[in-house]
N, C-alpha and C positions, 0 to 999 in steps of 0.2 A: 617697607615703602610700597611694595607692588600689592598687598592688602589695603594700604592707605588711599591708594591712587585711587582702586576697584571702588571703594567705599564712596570716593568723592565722584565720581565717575558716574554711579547709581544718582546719586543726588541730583548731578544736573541731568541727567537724559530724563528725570523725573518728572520735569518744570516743564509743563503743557508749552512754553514760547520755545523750546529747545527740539531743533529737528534730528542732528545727529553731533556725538563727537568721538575725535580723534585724539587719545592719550597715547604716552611715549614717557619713559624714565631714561634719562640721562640721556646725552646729546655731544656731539662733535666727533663721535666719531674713538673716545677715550672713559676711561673706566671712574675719573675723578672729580663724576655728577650725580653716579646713580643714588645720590640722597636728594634729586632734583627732578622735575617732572616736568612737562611740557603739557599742555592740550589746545588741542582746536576746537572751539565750537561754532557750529552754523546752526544759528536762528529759523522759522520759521517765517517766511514773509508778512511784510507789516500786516498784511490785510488778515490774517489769521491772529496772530498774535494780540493785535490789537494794543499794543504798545510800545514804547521806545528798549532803547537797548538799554539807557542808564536803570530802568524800570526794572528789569531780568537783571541785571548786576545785582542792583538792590537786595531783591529778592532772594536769589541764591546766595546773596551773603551773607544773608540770617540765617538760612538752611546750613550753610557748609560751618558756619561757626559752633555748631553740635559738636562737630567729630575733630577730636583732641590730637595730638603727634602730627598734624600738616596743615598747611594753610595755601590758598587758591589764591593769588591774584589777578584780578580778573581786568582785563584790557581791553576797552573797542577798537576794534580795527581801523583804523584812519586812512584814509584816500590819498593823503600827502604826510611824509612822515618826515621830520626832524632829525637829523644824526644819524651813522649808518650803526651805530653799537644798539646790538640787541637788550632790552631791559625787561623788568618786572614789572612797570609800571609806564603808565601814561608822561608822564615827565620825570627827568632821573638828573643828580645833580652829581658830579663828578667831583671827588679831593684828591689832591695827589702832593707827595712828599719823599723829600729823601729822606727824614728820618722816621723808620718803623714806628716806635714806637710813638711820636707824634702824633702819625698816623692813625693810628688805631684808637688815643685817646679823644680827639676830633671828633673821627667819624661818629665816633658813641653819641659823643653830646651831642652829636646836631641831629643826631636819629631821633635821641630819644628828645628832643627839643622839639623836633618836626612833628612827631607823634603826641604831642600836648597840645596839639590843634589840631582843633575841634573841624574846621572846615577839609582836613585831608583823610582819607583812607588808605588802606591798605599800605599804610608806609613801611618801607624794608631795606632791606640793604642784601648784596652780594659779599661782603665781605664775612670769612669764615674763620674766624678766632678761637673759637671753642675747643679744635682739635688738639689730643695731644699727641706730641713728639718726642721722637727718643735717636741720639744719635750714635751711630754704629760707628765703630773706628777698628779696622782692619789693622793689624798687626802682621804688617808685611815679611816680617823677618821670621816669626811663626808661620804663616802661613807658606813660607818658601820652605821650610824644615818638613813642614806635612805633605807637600807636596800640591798645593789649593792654590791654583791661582785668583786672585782679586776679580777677577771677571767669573768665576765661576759663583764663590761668592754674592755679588752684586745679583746674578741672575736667580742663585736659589733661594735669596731673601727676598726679591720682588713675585716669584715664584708663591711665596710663602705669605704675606705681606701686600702686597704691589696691586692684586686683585687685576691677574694678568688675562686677556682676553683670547683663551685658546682656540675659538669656536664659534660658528653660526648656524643656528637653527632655523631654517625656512620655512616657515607655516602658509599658509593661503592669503592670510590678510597680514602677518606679523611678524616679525624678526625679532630671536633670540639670542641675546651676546650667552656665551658659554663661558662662567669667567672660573680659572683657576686660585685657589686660595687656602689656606689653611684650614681646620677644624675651629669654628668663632669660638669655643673656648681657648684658644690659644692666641687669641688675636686680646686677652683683655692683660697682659701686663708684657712690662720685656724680659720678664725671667722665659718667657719662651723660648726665646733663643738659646736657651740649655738643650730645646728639646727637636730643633734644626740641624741636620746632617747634611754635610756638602760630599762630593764625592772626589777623591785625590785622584793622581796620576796614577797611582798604584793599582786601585781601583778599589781602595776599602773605603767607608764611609767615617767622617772626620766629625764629630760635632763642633758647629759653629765658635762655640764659645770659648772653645781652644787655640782659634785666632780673632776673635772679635773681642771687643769691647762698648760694652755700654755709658 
């Protein structure tokens, strides 16, 4: 991501209308964005530039549609803004449902409806489906035999998994999250959790999977 960003980043401070900008991955303050970028950009005064803002969107959106694994959407800033929900886009249409699964068959179609016309850009969605899950079930009555309490658990799996933020790096212009995590080859199936140790009361080391379940 943070190669991706650098790459897109190059691109616009590139474009003669761009005076300076401001990139940033992930946001709020939590670790379950950093596949999500932010940037600011400040134009050069019209008089330089010599053309509109939609002009320089234009522009950099044939430039930035090169470079493959990310995409830019790009926003004018507006003097009076609509809604206080932060979006991706210049107008955002909101579905909401109680059933999940309704939900998610919707939202598709009208993306991929909205995106068959011809007069909109950049259309997208927030919504993240793709990921997969796996769910853990503590075996409380093993785990009381080894001596592991459920809370300890919980923390060495998010520990492991969780992409926990132990740290901040302070630079001159920049701030770096220090995030704790496993080894990414162990993050690619759940037979990992064979190879997760919690620590008992005893004080020996227990593997996970002697009270977990997948």
């Amino acid at each position: 991501m943070a190669r991706l960003q650098q790459r897109v980043t190059a691109i616009v401070l590139s474009d003669e209308a761009v005076s300076s900008v401001g990139s940033f991955i992930g946001g709020g303050g939590g670790s379950s964005t950093v596949n999500n970028g932010r940037m600011f950009i400040t134009l050069k005064p019209i008089s330089k530039r010599k053309v509109g803002v939609d002009v320089v969107i234009g522009r950099l959106r044939r430039k930035l549609a090169q470079v493959e694994g990310i995409s830019l959407v790009l926003v004018p800033q507006q003097d009076v803004r609509v809604g206080g929900r932060m979006s991706r886009a210049q107008f955002q249409y909101a579905l909401q449902s109680a059933d999940l699964e309704e939900l998610n068959l919707w939202s598709t179609k009208l993306l991929n409806k909205l995106r068959e016309d011809d007069r909109l850009q950049d259309v997208n969605s927030n919504q993240q489906t793709r990921g997969l899950q796996a769910n853990v079930v503590v075996d409380r009555d093993a785990a009381a035999r080894l001596g592991v309490s459920p809370n300890v658990i919980d923390n060495t799996l998010y520990d492991a998994f969780g992409q926990r933020q132990v740290s901040t790096l302070y630079k001159r212009y920049n701030q770096h999250h220090v995030i704790l995590e496993a080894e990414p080859g162990f993050l690619l199936e759940p037979s990992a959790l064979q190879k997760i140790y919690v620590k008992s009361t005893s004080g020996k080391q227990v593997p996970t999977f002697r009270c977990c379940q997948i």
